[in-house]
C-alpha positions in Angstrom: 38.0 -9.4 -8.0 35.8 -6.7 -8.9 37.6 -4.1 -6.3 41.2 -4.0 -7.1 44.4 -1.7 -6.4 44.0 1.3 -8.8 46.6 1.2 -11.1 47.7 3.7 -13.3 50.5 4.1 -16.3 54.1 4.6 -16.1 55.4 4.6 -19.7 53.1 1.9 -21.1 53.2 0.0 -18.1 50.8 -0.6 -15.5 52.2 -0.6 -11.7 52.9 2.3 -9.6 49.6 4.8 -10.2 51.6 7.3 -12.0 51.7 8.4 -15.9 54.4 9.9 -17.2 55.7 10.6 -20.8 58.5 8.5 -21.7 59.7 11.9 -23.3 61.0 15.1 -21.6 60.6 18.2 -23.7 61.8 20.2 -21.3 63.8 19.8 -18.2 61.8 20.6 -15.2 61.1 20.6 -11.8 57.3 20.4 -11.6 54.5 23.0 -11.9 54.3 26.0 -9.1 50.3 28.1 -8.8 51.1 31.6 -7.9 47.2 32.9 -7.6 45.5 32.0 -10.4 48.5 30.9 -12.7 50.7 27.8 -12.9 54.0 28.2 -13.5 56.6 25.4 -15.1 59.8 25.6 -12.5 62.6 25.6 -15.5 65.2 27.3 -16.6 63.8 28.3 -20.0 61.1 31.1 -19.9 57.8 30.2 -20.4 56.7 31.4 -24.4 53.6 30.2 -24.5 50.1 31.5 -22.5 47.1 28.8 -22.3 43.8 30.1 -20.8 41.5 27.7 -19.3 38.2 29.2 -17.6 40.3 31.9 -15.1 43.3 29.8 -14.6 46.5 31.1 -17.0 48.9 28.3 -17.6 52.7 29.7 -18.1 53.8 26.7 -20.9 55.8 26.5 -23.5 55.1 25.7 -26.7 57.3 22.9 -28.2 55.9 19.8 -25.7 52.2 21.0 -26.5 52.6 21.4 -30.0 54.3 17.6 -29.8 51.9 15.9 -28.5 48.8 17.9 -28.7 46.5 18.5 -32.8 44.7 21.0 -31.3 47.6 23.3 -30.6 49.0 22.4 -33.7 45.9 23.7 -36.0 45.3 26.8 -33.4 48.4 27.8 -35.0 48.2 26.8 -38.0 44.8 28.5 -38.9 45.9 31.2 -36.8 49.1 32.4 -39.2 50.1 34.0 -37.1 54.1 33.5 -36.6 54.3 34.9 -33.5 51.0 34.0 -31.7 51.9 33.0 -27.9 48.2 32.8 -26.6 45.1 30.6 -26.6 42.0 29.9 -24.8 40.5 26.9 -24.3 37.5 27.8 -22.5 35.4 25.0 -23.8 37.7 22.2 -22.3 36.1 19.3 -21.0 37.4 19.1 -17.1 38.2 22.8 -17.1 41.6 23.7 -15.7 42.3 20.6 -13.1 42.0 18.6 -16.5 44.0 20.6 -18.3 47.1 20.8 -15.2 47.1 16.9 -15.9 47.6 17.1 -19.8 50.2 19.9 -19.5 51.7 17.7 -16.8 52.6 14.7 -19.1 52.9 16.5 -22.1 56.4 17.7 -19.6 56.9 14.1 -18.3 55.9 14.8 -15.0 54.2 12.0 -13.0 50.6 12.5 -13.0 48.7 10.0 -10.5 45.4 8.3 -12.4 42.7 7.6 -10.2 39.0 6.6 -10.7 38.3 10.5 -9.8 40.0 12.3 -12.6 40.4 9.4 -15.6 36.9 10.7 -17.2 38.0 14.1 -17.4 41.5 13.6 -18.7 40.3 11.3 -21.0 37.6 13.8 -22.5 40.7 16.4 -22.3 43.2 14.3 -24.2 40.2 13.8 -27.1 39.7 17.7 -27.3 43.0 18.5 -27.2 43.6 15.3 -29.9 46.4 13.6 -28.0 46.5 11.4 -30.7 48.5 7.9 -31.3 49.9 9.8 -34.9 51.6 12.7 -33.0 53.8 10.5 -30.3 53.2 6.5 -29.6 51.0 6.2 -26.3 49.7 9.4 -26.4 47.4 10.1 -23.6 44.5 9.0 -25.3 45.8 5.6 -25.4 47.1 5.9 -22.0 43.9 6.5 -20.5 41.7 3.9 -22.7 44.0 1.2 -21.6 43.6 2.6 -17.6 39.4 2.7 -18.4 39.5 -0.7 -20.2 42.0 -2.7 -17.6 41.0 -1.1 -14.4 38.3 0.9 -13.9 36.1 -1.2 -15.8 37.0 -4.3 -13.4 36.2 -2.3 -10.5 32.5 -1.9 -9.2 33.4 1.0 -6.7 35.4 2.7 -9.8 33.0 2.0 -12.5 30.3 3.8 -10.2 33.1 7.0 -9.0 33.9 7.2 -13.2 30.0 7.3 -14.0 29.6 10.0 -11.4 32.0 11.9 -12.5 30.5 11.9 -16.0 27.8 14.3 -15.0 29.8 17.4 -15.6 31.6 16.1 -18.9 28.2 16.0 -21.6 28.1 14.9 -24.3 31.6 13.9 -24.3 31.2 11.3 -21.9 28.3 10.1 -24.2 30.6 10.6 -27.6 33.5 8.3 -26.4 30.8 5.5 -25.1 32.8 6.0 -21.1 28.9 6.1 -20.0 28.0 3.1 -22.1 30.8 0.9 -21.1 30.6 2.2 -17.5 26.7 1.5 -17.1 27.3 -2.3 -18.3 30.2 -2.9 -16.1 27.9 -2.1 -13.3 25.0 -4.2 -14.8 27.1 -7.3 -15.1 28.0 -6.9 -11.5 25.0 -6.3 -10.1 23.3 -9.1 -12.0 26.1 -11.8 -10.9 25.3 -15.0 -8.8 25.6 -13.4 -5.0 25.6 -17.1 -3.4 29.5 -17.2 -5.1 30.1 -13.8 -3.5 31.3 -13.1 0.0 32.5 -9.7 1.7 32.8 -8.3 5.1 29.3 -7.9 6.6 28.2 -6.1 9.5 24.9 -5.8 10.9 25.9 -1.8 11.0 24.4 -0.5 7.6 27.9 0.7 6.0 27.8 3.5 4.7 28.7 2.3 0.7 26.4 -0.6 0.7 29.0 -2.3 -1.6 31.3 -5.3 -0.5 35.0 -4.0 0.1 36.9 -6.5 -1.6 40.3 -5.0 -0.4 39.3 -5.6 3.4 37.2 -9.0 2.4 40.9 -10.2 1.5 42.3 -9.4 5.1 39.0 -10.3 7.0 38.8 -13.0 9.0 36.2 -15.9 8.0 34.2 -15.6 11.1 33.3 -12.4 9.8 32.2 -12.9 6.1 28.4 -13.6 5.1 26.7 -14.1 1.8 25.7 -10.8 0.0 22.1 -9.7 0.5 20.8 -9.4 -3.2 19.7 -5.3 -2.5 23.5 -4.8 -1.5 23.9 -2.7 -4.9 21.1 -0.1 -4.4 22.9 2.3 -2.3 25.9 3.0 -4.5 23.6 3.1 -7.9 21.1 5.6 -6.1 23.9 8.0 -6.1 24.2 8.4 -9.8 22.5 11.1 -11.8 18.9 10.4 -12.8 19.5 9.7 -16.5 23.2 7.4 -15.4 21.1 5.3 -13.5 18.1 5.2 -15.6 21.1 3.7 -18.1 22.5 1.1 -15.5 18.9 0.1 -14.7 17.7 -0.6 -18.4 21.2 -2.5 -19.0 20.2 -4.5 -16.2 17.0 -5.1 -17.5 18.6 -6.7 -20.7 21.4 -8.7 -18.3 17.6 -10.0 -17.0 17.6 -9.9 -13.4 14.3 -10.1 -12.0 11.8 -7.1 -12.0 11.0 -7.2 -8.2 14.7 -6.2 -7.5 14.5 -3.9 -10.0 11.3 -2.3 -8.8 13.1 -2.1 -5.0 15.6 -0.5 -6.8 13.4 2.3 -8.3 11.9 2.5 -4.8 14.9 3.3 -3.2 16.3 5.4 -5.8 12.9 7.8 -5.5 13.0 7.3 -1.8 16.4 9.3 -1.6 16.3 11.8 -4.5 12.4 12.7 -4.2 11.6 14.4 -0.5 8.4 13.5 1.1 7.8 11.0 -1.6 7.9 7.8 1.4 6.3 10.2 4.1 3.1 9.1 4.9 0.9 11.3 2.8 -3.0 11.8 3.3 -4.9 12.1 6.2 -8.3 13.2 7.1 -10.4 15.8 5.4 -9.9 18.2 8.1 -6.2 17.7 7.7 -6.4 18.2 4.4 -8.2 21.4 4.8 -5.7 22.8 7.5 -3.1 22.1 4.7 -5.3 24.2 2.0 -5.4 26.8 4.0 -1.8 27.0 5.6 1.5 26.8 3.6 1.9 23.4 4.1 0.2 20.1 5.6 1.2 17.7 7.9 2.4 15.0 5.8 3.7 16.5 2.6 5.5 19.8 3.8 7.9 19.6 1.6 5.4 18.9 -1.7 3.2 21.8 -0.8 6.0 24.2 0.2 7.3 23.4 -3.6 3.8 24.1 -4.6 3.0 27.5 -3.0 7.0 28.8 -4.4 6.2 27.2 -8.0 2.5 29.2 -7.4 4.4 32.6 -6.4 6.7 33.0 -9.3 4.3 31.3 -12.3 8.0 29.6 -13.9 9.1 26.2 -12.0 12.3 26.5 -10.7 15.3 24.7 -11.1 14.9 22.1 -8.2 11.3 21.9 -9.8 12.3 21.0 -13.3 14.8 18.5 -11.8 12.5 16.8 -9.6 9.9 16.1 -12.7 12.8 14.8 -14.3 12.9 12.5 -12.2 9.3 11.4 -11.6 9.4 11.5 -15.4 12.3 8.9 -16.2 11.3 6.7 -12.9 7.8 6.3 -14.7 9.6 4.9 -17.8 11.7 2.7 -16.7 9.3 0.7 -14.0 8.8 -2.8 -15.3 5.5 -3.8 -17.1 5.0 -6.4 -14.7 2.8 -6.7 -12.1 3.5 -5.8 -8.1 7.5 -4.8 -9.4 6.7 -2.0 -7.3 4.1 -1.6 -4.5 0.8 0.6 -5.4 1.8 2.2 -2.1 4.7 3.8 -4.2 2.8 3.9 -7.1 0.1 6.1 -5.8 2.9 8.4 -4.3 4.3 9.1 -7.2 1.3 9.5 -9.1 0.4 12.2 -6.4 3.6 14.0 -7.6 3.6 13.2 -10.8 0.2 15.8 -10.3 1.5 18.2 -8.3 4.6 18.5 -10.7 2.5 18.6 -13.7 4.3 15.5 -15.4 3.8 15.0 -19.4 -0.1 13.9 -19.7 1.4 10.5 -21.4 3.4 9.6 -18.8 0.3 10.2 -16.2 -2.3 8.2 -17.8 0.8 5.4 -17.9 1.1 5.7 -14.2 -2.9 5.5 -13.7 -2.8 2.5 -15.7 -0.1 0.8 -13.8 -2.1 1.7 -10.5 -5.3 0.1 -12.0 -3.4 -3.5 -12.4 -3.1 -3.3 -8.7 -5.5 -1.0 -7.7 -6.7 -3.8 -5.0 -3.7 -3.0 -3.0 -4.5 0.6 -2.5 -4.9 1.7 0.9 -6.8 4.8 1.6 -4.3 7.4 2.8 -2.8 6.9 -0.5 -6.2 7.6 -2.5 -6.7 10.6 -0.8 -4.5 12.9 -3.3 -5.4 16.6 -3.0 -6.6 18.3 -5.7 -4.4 20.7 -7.5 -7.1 22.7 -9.5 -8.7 25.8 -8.0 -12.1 26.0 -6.9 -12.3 22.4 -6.9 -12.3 19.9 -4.1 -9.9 19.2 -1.4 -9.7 15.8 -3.0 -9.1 14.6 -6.7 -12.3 12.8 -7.1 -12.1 12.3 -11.0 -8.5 10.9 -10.3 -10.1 7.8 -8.3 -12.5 7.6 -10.7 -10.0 7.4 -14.0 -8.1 4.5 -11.8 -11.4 2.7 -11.0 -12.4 2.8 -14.7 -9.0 1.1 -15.4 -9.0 -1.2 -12.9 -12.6 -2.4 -14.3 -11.2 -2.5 -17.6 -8.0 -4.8 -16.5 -10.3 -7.2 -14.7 -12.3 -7.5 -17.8 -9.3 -8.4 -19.8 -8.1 -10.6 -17.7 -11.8 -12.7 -17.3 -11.9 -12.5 -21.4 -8.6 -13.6 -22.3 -6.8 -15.3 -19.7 -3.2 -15.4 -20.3 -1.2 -18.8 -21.5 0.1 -21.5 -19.2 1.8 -24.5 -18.8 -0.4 -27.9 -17.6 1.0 -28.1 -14.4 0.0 -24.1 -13.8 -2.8 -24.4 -14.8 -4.0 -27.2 -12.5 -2.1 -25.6 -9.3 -3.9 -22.4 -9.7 -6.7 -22.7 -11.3 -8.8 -22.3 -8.3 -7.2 -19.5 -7.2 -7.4 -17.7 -10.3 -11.2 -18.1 -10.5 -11.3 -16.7 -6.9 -8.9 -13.7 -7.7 -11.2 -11.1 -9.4 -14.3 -11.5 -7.0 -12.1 -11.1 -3.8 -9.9 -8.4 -6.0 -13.4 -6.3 -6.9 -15.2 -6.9 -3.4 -11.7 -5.0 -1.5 -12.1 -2.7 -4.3 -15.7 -2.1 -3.4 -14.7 -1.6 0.6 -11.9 0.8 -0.5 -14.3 3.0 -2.2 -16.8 2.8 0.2 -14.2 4.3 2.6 -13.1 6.5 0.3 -16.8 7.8 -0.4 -17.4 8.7 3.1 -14.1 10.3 3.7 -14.5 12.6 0.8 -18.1 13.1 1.2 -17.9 15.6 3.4 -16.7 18.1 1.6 -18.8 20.6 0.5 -17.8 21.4 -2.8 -18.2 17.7 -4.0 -21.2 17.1 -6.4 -23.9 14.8 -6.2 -23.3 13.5 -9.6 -19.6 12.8 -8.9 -20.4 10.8 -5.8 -23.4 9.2 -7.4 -20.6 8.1 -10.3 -18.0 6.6 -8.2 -21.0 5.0 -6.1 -22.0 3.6 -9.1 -19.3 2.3 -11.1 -18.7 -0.9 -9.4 -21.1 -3.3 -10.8 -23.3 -5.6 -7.7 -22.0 -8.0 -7.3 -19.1 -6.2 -6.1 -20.9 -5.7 -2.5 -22.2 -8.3 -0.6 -23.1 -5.5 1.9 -24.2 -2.0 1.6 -23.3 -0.9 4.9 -20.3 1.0 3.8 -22.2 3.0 1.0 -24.9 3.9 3.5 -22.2 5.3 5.5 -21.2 7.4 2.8 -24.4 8.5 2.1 -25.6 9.5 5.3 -22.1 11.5 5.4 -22.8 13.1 2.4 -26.5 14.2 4.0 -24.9 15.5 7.0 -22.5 17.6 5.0 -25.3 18.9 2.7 -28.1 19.8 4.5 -29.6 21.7 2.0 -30.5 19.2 -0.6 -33.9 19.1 -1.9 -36.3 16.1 -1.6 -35.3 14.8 -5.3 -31.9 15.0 -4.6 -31.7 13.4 -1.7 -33.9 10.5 -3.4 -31.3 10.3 -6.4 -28.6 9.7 -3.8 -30.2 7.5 -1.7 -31.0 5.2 -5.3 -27.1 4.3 -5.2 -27.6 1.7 -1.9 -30.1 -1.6 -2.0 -32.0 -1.8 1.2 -32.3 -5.1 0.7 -28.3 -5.6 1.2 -28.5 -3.3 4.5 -27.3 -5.3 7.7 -29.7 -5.1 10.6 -27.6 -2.4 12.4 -27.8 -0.5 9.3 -31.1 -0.4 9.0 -32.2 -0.1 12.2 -30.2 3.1 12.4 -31.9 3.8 8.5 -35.2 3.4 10.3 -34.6 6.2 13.1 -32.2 8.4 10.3 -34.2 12.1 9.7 -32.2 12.6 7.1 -33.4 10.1 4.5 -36.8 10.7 2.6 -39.5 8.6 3.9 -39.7 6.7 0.8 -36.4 5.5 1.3 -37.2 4.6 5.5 -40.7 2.3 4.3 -38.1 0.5 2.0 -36.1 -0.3 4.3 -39.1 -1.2 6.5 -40.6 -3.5 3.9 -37.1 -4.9 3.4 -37.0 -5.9 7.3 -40.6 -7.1 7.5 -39.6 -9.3 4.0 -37.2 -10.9 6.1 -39.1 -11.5 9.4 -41.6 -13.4 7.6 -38.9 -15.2 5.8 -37.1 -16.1 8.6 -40.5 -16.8 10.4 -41.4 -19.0 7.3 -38.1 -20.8 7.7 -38.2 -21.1 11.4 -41.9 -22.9 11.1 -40.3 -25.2 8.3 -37.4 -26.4 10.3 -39.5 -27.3 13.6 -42.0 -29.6 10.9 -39.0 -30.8 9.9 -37.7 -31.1 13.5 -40.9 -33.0 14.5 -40.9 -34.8 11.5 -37.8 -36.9 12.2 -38.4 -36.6 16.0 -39.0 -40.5 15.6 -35.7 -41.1 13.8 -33.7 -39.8 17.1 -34.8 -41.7 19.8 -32.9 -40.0 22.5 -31.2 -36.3 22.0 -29.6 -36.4 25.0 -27.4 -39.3 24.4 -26.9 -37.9 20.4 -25.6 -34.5 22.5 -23.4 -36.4 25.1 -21.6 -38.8 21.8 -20.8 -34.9 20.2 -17.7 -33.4 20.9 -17.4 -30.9 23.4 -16.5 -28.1 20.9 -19.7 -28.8 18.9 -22.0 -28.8 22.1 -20.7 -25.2 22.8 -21.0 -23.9 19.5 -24.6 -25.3 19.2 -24.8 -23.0 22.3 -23.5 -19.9 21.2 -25.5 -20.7 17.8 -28.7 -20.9 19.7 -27.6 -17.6 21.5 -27.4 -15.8 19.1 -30.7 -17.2 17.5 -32.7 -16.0 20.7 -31.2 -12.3 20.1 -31.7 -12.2 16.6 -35.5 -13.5 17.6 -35.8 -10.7 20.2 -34.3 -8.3 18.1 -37.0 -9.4 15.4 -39.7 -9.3 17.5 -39.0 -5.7 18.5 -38.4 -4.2 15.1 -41.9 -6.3 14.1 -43.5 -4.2 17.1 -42.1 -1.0 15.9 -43.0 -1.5 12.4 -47.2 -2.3 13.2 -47.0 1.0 15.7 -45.2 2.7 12.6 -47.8 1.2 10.2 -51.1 1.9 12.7 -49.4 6.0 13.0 -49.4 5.4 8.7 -53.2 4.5 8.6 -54.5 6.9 10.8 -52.4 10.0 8.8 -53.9 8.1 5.9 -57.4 8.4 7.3 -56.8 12.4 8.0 -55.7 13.0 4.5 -58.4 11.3 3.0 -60.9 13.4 5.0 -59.7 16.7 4.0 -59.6 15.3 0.4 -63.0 14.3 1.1 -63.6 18.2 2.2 -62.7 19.7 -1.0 -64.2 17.4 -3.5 -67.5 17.9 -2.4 -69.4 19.7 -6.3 -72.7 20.7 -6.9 -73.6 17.3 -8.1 -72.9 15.9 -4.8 -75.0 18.0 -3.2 -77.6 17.5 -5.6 -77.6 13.7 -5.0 -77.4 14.1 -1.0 -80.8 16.4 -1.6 -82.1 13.8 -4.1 -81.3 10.6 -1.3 -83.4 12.8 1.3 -86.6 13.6 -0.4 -86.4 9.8 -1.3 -86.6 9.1 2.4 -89.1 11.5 3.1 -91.3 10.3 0.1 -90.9 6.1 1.6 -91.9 7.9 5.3 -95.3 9.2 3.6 -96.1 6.6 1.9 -95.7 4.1 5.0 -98.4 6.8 6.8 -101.1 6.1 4.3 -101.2 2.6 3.9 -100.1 0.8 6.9 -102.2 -2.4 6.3 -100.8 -2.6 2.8 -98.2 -4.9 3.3 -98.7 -7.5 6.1 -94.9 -8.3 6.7 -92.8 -5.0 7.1 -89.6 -6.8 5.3 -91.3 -7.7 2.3 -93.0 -4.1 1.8 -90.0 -2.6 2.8 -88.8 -4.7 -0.2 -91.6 -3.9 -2.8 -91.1 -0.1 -2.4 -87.9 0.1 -2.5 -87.1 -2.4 -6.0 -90.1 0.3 -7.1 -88.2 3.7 -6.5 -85.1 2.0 -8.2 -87.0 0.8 -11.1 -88.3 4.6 -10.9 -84.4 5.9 -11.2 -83.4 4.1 -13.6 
């Protein structure tokens, strides 16, 4: 089993948990601390002083210099007959370390245990307890107590690797975080349906199976291990231990989505806030500006305004971009290994920590495979530049751009697959992108009309993300007009041609009718923009009145062919009869509904002509020139000349319509 009884070395052998040296320099009783000094309870006075950190060790020279090089060339190079002190204050394991080496270099028992075996074994390699001084040395002792028990114990491999965090680089330099790392991998990644421990519905508190109490349990009791049940004991390693445990996994090749979970959960416990619901509403977000912290990421913004107060990061600072950094580089390149949920998250503190640019533009990437999942509390990611919005606009924008450019590659060169894949899913893969794009397109919509109202955002950045989506993306632009008519309320000082240039970003055409009867009455758009969406509706009344006329031709048409509708209705199921009924239900109210807006739109047209009719009168008004005049003068003496001449000669012409005729083709001929 992977669990067993820690054993230790007694002379070469393995048994009892205690090491000894099969050689007694000195006869003693054991060590005694008085203060900060150990003492060696013998009969002999000490000769010898060792200084380790502040602890003074009372020894004696002979059973170091037996078993121990690096007393042996202190002295040496020292010269120095008579020396009788040395420090060691670069010791790996400091003075507990050092009690343990002293303790068998005197033959004294010395328990091994999954706690202390890293740190004596980095002691007995600085203090080169070597196999040439004495035959199992304590560097052999403690290589065969790494190699025989602790790496065949998952609880000890993880309480070794832990302990490793104080003992750089020599940890590293003997490989003890190597071999540890892969003894966990090849554990994790075993078969769990031919493992069974002791399982509670209780979450223990080590998520690993006890093997020691799995022997003594009953059957009744033991259930197959759930495959997550490593993630607890691996999140409790240091950030660069378990980025090495995770990529040895990765080679051992267990699936990504467990090892995405496993990133999850690791982040979830080491990076605060990072799984608190982040977001909220633009007022919220503006609360939060302005206090020291908002409602959903206290602890992200408290971090922020003490990073902002002293301009160096501090040390829980630097630690926490470590870890966003070396989570980032070890996610799996596949798709949905982790949700875009956590993706998002830690791209918002990958921001706020000011993470390596590299790594960033990685993360955004990542978030544009999937950016369909997105949700939009998780888009709304404050911005972290002054003077700028409440919300990182361009950051949406960057993720859109690379979710375009995903779905592109994937249309352009679909990846390889088998025959049978590419008969089951075929279909579904042609139906992916358009569904993928048109949530996309509802997402940003939302997003639009969230952030629109804040003041400080530009037309041309709204117009941008409006924009970037190509059409066929909506099938409706209610949510855009939303966003728009947010955007006007927020800015109510835009100028005519502005609020044209936003209004161009939404087809009328795709407006539903509650849109644009609310467009119709909406003050806020230009009137160019309100007789478009006019037109639009009037289009479609005389379509639908086209199609309504066509269908009852048609109906009348093949009246003949059904010779009784009442029995057709009575054979039709019951289900069909009352859907024909709502059907027709709704047809009425969409008809009535028509029928009104139609109304409203001739009494809008007839208020159109008659303002048309005013304007053209006072055009009329200021046109009027000289050479008008002159004409008008010119038309009445022509009058009064026809009048005279009509006096004279009254029995000229004997039918008034054809002298009326006569003089008139005469005074044109005149003219011209």
């Amino acid at each position: 089993m992977w669990d067993s009884e820690s054993e230790s070395v007694t002379g070469g052998d393995y048994g009892n948990g205690i090491l000894s040296s099969s050689k007694h320099g000195v006869k003693n009783d054991g060590f005694e601390l008085r203060g900060h000094s150990w003492h060696v309870a013998t009969d002999i006075p000490s000769d010898f002083l060792v200084q380790v950190g502040d602890v003074n060790f009372h020894l004696h020279m002979y059973p170091l210099l037996s078993r121990s090089g690096k007393m042996n060339r202190l002295i040496y190079e020292s010269r120095d007959l008579g020396l009788n002190k040395v420090a060691l204050d670069d010791l790996p394991g400091g003075p507990e370390a050092f009690e343990l080496a002293a303790k068998f270099c005197y033959g004294i028992a010395v328990d091994l245990t999954a706690a202390n075996i890293s740190a004596l074994r980095c002691a007995a390699e600085h203090l080169e307890m070597t196999e040439d001084l004495e035959e199992g040395n304590l560097i052999f002792k403690t290589e065969a107590f790494l190699s025989y028990v602790v790496l065949s114990s998952w609880r000890d491999s993880i309480v070794v690797l832990k302990s490793c965090e104080k003992l750089s680089p020599w940890a590293e330099n003997l490989q003890i975080v190597r071999r540890c790392s892969e003894s966990i991998a090849w554990k994790a990644c075993a078969n769990p349906k031919g493992i069974r421990w002791a399982y509670t519905e209780k979450p223990p508190k080590v998520s690993s199976p006890n093997w020691n109490e799995m022997k003594d349990s009953s059957p009744s009791i033991k259930s197959q291990v759930p495959p997550d049940w490593w993630f607890e004991d691996v999140s409790i390693l240091r950030i660069d231990h378990f980025v090495r445990v995770i990529t040895a996994i990765k080679v051992k090749g267990m699936r990504f989505e467990l090892i995405g979970a496993a990133i999850m959960h690791y982040a979830g416990k080491w990076l605060p806030g990072l799984i608190k619901d982040g977001g909220g509403s633009l007022d919220e977000a503006s609360n939060s500006s302005n206090s020291s912290g908002g409602s959903g990421w206290k602890g992200e913004l408290h971090m922020i305004v003490k990073e902002n107060k002293d301009d160096t990061p501090t040390a829980e600072t630097k630690d926490q971009r470590m870890i966003v950094e070396s989570l980032i580089s070890i996610i799996p390149p596949q798709k949905d290994s982790v949700s875009c949920s956590f993706l998002l998250r830690l791209l918002r503190m990958a921001n706020m920590l000011k993470v390596a640019p590299a790594l960033v533009t990685e993360l955004e990437k990542r978030v544009g495979m999937q950016f369909e999942q997105a949700t939009l509390t998780d888009l709304l990611i404050p911005s972290y530049n002054k003077n700028e919005t409440l919300y990182d606009v361009d950051l949406v924008q960057r993720l859109l751009e690379h979710f375009l450019v995903q779905e592109q590659t994937e249309s352009s060169s679909p990846r390889r697959q088998s025959f049978s894949e590419k008969h089951m899913s075929t279909g579904v893969q042609r139906g992916a992108n358009p569904s993928a794009k048109i949530r996309v397109a509802r997402l940003v919509d939302s997003y639009l009309t969230e952030v629109s109202r804040d003041r400080n955002l530009s037309l041309t950045k709204f117009q941008v993300l409006a924009e970037a989506l190509p059409d066929s993306a909506r099938t409706c632009d209610d949510g855009l007009y939303r966003a728009v008519d947010s955007y006007l309320k927020a800015h109510p000082t835009l100028s005519e041609h502005e609020r044209k240039r936003l209004c161009r970003v939404m087809d009328s055409q795709k407006l539903s009718i509650d849109a644009r009867m609310h467009a119709a009455q909406n003050e806020r758009l230009p009137l160019r923009v309100v007789v478009q969406v006019i037109f639009s509706e009037q289009v479609k009344i005389s379509n639908a009145l086209a199609n309504n006329s066509l269908k009852e031709i048609g109906e009348t048409q093949y009246q003949p062919v059904i010779s009784n509708r009442k029995t057709l209705l009575e054979g039709t199921p019951q289900s069909f009869q009352e859907g024909w009924a709502a059907a027709k239900k709704d047809i009425n109210s969409l008809k009535f509904e028509l029928d009104t807006f139609k109304a409203k739109y001739l009494e809008l047209q007839n208020d159109m002509d008659i303002l048309q009719r005013q304007f053209d009168k006072l055009t009329n008004k200021k046109q009027t020139s000289a050479w008008t005049a002159g004409w008008k003068k010119l038309s009445k003496f022509t009058k009064m000349t026809t009048l005279e001449n009509h006096d004279i000669d009254p029995q000229v012409a004997t039918a008034p319509g054809e002298d009326t005729r006569k003089t008139t083709r005469r005074w044109r001929n005149s003219i011209s």
